[in-house]
N, C-alpha and C positions, 0 to 999 in steps of 0.2 A: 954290342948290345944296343938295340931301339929301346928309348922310354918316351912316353906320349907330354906332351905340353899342356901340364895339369892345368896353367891359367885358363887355355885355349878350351880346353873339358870341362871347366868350371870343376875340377876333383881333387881331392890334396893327396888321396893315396899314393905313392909311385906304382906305375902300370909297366913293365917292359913287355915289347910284341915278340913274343918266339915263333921261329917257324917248325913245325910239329906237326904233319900229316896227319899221325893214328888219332888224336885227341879229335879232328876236324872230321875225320870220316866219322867216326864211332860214334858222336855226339847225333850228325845227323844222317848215319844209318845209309851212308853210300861209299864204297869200294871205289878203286880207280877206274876198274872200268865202267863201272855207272856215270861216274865223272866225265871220262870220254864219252861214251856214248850217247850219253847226254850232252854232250857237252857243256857243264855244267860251268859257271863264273865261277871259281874256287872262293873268291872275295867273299861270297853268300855262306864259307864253310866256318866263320870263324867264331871262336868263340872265346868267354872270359872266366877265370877260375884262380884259385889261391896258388901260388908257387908250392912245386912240388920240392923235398929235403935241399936237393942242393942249388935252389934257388933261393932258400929263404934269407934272409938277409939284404937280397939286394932287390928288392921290392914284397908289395905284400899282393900286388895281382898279377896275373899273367896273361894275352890277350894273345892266344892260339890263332897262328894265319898257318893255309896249308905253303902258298910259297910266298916267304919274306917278300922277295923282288919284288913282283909281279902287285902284291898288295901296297907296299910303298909308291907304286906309278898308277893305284888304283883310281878311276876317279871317285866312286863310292865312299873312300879309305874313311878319311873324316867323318862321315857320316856311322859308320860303322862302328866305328872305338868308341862314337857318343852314344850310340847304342848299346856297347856293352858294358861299357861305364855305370850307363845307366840301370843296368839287372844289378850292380853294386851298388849304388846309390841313392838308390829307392828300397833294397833288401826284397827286391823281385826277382826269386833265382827264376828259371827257367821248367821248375815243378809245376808252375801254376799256368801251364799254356797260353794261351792267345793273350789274358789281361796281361801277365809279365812281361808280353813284347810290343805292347799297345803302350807299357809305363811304359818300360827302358825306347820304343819309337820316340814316343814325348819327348824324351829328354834329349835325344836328336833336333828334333823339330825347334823346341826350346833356344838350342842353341845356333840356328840359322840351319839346319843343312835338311829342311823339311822335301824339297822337290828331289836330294837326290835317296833319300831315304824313302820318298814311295817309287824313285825309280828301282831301287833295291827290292823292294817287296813286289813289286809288278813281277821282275826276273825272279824272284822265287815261285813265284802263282805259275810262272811259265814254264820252270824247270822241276818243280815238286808236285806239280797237279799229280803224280800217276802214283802219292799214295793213299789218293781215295777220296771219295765224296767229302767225309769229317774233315779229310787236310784242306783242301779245297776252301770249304766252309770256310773253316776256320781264315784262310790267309786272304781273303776277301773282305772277313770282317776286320778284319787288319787294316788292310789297303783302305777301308771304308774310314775305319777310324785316323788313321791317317792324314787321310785329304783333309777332314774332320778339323784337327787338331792343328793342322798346319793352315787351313783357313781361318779359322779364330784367333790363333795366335797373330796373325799377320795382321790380322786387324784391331788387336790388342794394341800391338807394338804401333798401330798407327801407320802401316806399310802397305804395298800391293802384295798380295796372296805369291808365293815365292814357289 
């Protein structure tokens, strides 16, 4: 069992990362061979949610990767978990579209990992354009906000733009 390095997350919950394909496709509406043929990052597939029965007890979230491995050598990885940390942290589930991903984005950004977090969304604008003008839209205003947030912050923090 992986659990995430709550000081490193700024979270006190315990989080373990399981690997779990069906959760990762279903959530975002792509099959394996969409995946291939796309060739899609899997890393872009993960997602966060309350342990199911025989998990309870030994955490209270779970952070769905399609392959362990390959996500632990990710270099996104970091960037990712503070992302889904953050739809828990802020209580932005994933209902509320683009703003939910622009908080739980922040709270990446927040915690230093803002450049690879709009490399993440870039590779989603490039692997998810084809479902439709609105998705499109939508992950643009993302990337928009993004740069956004990770520029102010940076100069919050008194630093060069990251």
């Amino acid at each position: 069992m992986i659990y995430i390095d709550n000081n490193k997350f700024k979270f006190s919950e315990k989080v373990m990362i399981v690997e779990d394909k069906w959760p990762c496709m279903s959530v975002n509406g792509v099959t394996e061979i969409v995946i291939d043929l796309l060739q899609i990052d899997t890393a872009l597939l993960t997602g966060i949610a309350e342990p199911g029965y025989a998990l309870t007890g030994s955490c209270q979230f779970v952070i769905f990767v399609y392959d362990q491995d390959d996500f632990m050598n990710h270099r996104w990885r970091d960037a990712i978990i503070a992302h889904e940390i953050g739809h828990v942290k802020y209580k932005f589930g994933h209902g509320y579209g683009v703003i939910s991903e622009i908080i739980a984005d922040f709270h990446a950004i927040r915690l230093g990992y803002g450049k690879e977090m709009i490399e993440a969304i870039q590779a989603i604008i490039a692997k998810f354009g084809w479902r439709g003008k609105k998705a499109r839209k939508a992950y643009k205003r993302r990337l928009m906000a993004a740069r956004v947030l990770n520029a102010i912050y940076s100069l919050l923090k008194g630093g060069e733009r990251q």
